[in-house]
C-alpha positions as MATLAB code, in Angstrom:
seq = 'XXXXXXXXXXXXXXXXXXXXXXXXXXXXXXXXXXXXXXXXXXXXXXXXXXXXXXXXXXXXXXXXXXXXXXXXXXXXXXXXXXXXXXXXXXXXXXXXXXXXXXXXXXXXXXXXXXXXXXXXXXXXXXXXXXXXXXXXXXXXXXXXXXX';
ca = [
      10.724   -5.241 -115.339;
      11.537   -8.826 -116.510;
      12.816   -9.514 -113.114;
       9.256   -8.555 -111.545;
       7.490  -10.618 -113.857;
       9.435  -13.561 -112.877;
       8.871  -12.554 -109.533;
       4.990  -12.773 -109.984;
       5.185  -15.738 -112.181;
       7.019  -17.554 -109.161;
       4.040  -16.277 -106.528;
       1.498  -17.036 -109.150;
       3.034  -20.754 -109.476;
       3.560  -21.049 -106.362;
      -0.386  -21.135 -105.380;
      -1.773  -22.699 -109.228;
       0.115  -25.532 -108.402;
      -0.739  -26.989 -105.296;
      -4.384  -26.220 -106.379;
      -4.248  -28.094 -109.259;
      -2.082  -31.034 -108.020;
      -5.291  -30.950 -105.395;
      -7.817  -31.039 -108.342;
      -6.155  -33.551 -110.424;
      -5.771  -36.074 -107.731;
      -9.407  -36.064 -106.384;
     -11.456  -38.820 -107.604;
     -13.440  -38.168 -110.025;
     -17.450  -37.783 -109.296;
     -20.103  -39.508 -111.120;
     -21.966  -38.652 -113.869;
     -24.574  -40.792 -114.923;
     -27.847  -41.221 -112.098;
     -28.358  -44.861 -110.997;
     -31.092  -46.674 -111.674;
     -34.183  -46.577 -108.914;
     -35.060  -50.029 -108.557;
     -39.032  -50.698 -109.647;
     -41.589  -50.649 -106.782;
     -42.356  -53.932 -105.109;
     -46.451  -53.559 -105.545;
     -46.563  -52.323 -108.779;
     -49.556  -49.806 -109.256;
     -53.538  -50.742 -110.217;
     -54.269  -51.653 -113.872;
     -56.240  -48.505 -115.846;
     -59.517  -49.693 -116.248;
     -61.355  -48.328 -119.057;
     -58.410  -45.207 -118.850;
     -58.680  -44.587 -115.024;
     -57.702  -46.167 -112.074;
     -59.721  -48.473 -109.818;
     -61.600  -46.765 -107.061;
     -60.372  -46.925 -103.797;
     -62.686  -48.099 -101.154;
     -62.871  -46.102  -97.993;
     -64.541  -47.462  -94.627;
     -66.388  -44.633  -92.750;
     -65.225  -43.707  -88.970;
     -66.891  -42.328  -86.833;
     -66.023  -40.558  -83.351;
     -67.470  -39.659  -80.550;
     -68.528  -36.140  -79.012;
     -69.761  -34.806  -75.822;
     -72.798  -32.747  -75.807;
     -73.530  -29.706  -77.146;
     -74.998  -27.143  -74.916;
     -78.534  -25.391  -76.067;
     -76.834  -22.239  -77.289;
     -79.885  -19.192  -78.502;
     -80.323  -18.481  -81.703;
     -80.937  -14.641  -81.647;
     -77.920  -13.301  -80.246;
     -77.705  -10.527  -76.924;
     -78.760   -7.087  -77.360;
     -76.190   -4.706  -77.413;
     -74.093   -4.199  -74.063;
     -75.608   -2.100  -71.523;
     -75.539   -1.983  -67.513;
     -78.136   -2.050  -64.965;
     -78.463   -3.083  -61.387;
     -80.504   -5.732  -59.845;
     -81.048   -7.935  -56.951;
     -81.987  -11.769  -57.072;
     -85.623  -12.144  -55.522;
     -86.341  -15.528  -56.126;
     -89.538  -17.488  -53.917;
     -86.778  -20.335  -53.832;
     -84.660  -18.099  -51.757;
     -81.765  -18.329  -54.230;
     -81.224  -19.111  -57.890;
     -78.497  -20.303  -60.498;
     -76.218  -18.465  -62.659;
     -75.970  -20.763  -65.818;
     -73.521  -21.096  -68.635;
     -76.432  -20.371  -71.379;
     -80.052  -18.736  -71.418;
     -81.391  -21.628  -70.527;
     -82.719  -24.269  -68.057;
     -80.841  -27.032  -69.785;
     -77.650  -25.330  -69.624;
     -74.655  -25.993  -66.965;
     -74.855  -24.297  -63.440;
     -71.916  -22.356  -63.069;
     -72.947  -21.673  -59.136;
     -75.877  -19.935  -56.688;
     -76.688  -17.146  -55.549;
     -78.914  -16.408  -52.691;
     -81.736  -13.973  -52.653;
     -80.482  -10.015  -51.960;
     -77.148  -10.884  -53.878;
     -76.490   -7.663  -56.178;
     -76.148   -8.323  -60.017;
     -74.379   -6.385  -62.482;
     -77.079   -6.869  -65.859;
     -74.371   -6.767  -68.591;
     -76.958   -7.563  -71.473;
     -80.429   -9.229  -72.230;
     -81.756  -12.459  -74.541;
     -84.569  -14.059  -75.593;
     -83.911  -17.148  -76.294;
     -85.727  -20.228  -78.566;
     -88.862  -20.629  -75.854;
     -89.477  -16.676  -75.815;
     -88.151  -16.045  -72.178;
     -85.965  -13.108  -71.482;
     -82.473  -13.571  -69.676;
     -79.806  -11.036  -68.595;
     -76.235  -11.832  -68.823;
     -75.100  -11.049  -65.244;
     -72.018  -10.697  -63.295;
     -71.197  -10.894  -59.933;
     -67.699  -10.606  -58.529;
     -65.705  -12.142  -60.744;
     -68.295  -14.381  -61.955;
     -70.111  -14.127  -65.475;
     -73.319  -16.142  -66.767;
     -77.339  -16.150  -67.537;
     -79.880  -15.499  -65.209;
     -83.793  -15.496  -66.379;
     -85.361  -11.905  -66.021;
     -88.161  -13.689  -63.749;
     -85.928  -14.359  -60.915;
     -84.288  -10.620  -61.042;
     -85.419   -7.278  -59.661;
     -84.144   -4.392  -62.034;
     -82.910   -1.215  -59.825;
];
């Protein structure tokens, strides 16, 4: 038995000592903090307890356009048919339901429209949201024949 402790004793040695021969040769770290040196623009004096008031130059940035949008918003989805019949011989699908809005493209008269819903917008006048092909926008009512 005393032979086996010396035997673990020796293994035990063995790997303490090189660990702290390791630990007691390391330099030592610091332990106090250093000293931050004081800001070059030292802060506002309090004036009456609080600090001067900052003074802040309004910006301002430009914006494109708005488009007209409606305020009352479509009636629930539904779908009809129609045709444009216009006295023109054609009419504009628009981005809005209204005249002031962005023409997304023509259509002459006999093209078929899908009537996905129906607006009235700010001036009163009744519009259908329409599709054709692949296209989507606002026709008004006046230039539509319902099926």
């Amino acid at each position: 038995m005393k032979a086996l402790l010396s035997w673990i004793g020796g293994i035990i040695g063995a790997v303490v000592a090189p660990v702290a021969i390791h630990y007691l040769t390391q330099p030592k770290l610091p332990t106090e903090i250093p000293q931050v040196a004081q800001s070059p623009t030292p802060l506002p004096p309090a004036v009456n307890g609080s600090v001067d008031q900052l003074s802040i130059q309004s910006a301002s940035i430009s914006l494109p356009p708005a488009e007209i949008i409606p305020s009352s918003s479509p009636s629930p989805t539904f779908e009809r048919t129609g045709v444009v019949d216009d006295a023109d011989g054609s009419s504009n699908l628009r981005s809005s339901p209204n005249l002031k809005s962005t023409i997304l493209t023509e259509f002459p008269n006999g093209t078929s429209v899908t009537i996905l819903a129906e607006s009235k917008n700010d001036s009163d006048e009744v519009w259908y949201r329409v599709q054709v092909g692949e296209k989507i926008g606002w026709m008004n009512e006046k230039i539509i024949r319902v099926d």
